[in-house]
N, C-alpha and C positions, 0 to 999 in steps of 0.2 A: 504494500500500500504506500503512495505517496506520501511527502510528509502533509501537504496540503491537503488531501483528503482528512486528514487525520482534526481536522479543526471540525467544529460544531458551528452554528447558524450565531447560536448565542454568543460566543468567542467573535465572530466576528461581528456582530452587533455592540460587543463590549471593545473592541477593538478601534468601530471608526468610529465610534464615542471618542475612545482615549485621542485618537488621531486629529478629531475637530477640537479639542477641548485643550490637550496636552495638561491637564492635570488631573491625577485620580480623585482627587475628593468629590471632585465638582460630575466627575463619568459615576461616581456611588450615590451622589444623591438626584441626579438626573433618571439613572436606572433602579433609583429604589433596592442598591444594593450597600454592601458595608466596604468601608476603603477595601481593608484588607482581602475581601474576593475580588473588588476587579484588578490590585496587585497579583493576584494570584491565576485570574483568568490569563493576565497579560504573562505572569512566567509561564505558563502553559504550552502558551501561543509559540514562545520564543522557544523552549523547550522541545516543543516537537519540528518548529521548523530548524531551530539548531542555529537559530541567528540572533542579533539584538534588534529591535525594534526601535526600540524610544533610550537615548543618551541625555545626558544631565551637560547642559552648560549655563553654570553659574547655577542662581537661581531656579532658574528655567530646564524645561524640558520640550525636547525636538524630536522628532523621526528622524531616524537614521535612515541611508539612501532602501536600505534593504526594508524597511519601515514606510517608505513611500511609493514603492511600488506595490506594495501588499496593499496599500490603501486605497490606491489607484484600481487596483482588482477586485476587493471586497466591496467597494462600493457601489459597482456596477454588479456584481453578484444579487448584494440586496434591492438593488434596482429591478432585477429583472423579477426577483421573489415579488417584490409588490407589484409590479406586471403581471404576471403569472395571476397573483389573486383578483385583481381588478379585471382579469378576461374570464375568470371562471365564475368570478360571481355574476358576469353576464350572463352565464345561460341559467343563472338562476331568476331572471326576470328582472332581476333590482334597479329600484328606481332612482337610488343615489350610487354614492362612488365618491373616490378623493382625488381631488388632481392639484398637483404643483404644478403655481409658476414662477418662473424667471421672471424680475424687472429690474431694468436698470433704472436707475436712479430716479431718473427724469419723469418714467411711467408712475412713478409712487405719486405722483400732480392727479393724475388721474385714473388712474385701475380700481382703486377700491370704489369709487362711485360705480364703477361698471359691475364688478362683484356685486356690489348692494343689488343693482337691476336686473344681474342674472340668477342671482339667492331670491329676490322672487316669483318669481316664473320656476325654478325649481329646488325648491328648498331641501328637499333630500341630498343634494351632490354639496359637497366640501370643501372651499377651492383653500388653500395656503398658498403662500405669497414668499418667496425667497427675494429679498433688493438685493445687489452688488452691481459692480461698477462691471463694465464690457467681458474684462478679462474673466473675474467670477463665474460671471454667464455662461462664459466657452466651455469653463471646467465643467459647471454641472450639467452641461448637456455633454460633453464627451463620457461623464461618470454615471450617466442613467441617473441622477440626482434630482431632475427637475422633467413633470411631459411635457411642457413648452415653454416660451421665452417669448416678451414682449422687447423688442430691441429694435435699435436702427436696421445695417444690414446685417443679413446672415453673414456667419462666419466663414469666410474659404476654406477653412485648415479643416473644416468636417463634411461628413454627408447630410446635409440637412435638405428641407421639405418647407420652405419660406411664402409666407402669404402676405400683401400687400394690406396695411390696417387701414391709415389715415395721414395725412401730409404732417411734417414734423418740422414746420420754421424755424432757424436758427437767425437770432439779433443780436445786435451790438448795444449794449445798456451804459446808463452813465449816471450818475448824480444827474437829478433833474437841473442844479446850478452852473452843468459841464458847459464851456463857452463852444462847444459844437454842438449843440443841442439845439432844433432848429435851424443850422445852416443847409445850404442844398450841394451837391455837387461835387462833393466828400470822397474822397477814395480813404482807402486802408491807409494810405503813403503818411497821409494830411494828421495822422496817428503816431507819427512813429515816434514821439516823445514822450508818449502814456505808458502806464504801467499797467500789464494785459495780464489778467488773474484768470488762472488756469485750473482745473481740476489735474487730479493727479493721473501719472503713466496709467495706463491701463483702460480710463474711463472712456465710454465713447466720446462724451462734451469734446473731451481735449483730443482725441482724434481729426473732429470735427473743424474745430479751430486750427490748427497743426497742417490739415489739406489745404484751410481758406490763407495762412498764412503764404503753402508753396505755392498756389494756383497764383498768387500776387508776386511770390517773389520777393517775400516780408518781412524782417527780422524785427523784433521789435525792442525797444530800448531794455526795458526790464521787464520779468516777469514774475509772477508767486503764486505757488502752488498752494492749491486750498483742499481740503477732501471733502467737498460735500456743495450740492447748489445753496444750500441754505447759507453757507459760511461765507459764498461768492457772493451772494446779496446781500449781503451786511455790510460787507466791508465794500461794495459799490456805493451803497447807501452812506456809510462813513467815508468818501471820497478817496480810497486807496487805490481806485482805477479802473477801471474798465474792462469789458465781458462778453463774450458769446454766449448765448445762453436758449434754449429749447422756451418758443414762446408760450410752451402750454405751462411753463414754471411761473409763469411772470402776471397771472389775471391781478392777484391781491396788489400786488406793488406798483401795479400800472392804472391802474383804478383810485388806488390812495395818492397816485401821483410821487409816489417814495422813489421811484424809479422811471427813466425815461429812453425813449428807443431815439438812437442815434440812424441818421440818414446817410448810410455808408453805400457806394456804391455797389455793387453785385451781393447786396443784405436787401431780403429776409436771403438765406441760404434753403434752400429747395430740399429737406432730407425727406425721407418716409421711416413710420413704424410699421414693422413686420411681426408677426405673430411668426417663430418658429419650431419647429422639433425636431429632431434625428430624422434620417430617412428611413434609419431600422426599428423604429420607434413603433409600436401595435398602441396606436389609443383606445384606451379605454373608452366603451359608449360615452360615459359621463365626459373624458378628453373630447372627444369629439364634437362632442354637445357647445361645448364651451369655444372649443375654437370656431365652431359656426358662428355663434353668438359674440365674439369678440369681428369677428371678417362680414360681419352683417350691421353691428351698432356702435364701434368705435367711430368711423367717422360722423357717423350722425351727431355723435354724442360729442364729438369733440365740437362740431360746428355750432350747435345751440349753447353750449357750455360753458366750453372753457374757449375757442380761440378768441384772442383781441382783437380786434381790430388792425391791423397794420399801418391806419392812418388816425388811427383814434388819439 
């Protein structure tokens, strides 16, 4: 026998616990178990595979390389297990089911409202909601972690199954008291002594910005990295500089007037949100149900909703 045969469903449930979490107190009281078993689950683990898993530096505790490709594999194991039960309880008639999604950041403006509309029309089905930034996304759809993702584009690096949502405008924001605010005729160039506050590696925003920067030809005097749209509005608002920003973030601040859209030449930025999943992905009734109903009423819902105005 394998040594990897030789693990249990449990072991690896207790496993990418410890893997997400990297502390054992916090994977015992999450699983409802005592420190000292899932110490013990974990020598187990290591014991029959004959490796170390998890190394101590400092304080802290990490996956060892041989720790991270176990994780990379159990996690898509458990994936397919909750696959597995979500197709069989289809032929059990069932009228609910649980589905993950993916949302990057931007979609957290507006998905739960959508949830709300589609919880009632059917209230039996379950949806949970993972946020991370682009990179995130990628992993848990490579890791069977997530059945779909609400994102800009699909990823190249996988086989995915991508469906058109709703237009996704990107602006250039400023302090309402910015002395380009209202002028006309603006390029990106007529900028280059702002300070252009970025989200960090990984996120789509700063992809976003990053392309509109080369398509110019841009460098721009300075820039700071923020992790979060909320953290970018703030300090827009406390005059620290200037933004690219996904217009379905911006109803509240453009409305209180907290915030104002700068008239930059080739702005708004033309993106789209795609609802996606694996190409080898089997959705569940309930998956299915849900990505009709997001490729049927996201634009609707964006258009009465949430978009601004673009000259408002």
């Amino acid at each position: 026998m394998s040594l990897v045969r030789r693990l249990t469903l449990r072991q690896l449930e207790v496993f990418c616990d410890a893997a997400r979490l990297l502390n054992f107190a916090r994977v015992a009281e999450h699983l409802h178990l005592t420190q000292p078993a899932v110490s013990m689950q974990i020598r187990q683990i290591e014991s029959n595979l004959e490796l170390s898993l998890f190394e101590r530096a400092g304080k802290k505790m990490r996956l060892t390389e041989a720790g991270e490709t176990l994780k990379h594999h159990a996690l898509r194991i458990l994936g397919e297990l909750r696959d597995a039960d979500q197709a069989l309880n289809a032929y059990k008639g069932l009228e609910g089911g649980l589905i993950t999604v993916g949302l990057v950041s931007t979609a957290q403006y507006f998905a739960p409202k959508l949830l709300s509309m589609f919880a009632s029309q059917y209230p039996g089905i379950e949806v949970q909601f993972q946020v991370g930034n682009r990179e995130t996304l990628i992993r848990l759809l490579r890791d069977n972690q997530t059945d779909l993702v609400i994102m800009g584009r699909a990823p190249a690096i996988l086989e995915t199954l991508s469906e058109p949502l709703a237009e996704n405008p990107h602006v250039l924001v400023a302090h309402p008291a910015h002395p380009a605010i209202g002028k006309k005729g603006l390029t990106l160039h007529d900028l280059q002594k702002e300070t252009f506050l970025l989200r960090e590696p990984g996120s789509g925003s700063r992809n976003v910005m990053e392309e509109f920067f080369e398509a110019n030809e841009f460098i721009p005097a300075r820039t700071t990295t923020m992790g979060s749209n909320e953290v970018i509005k703030q300090a827009v608002m406390a005059g620290m500089g200037i933004s690219l920003l996904s217009l379905h973030t911006l109803a509240l601040e453009l409305r209180g007037r907290d915030l104002a859209l700068l008239e930059i030449e080739g702005t708004p930025l033309r993106r789209t949100w795609h609802v996606v999943h694996m190409r080898s992905k089997h959705l569940s009734p309930a998956g299915q149900q849900f990505r009709r109903f997001l490729i049927e009423q996201t634009a609707i819902f964006l258009q009465n909703h949430l978009v601004f105005s673009e000259n408002s």
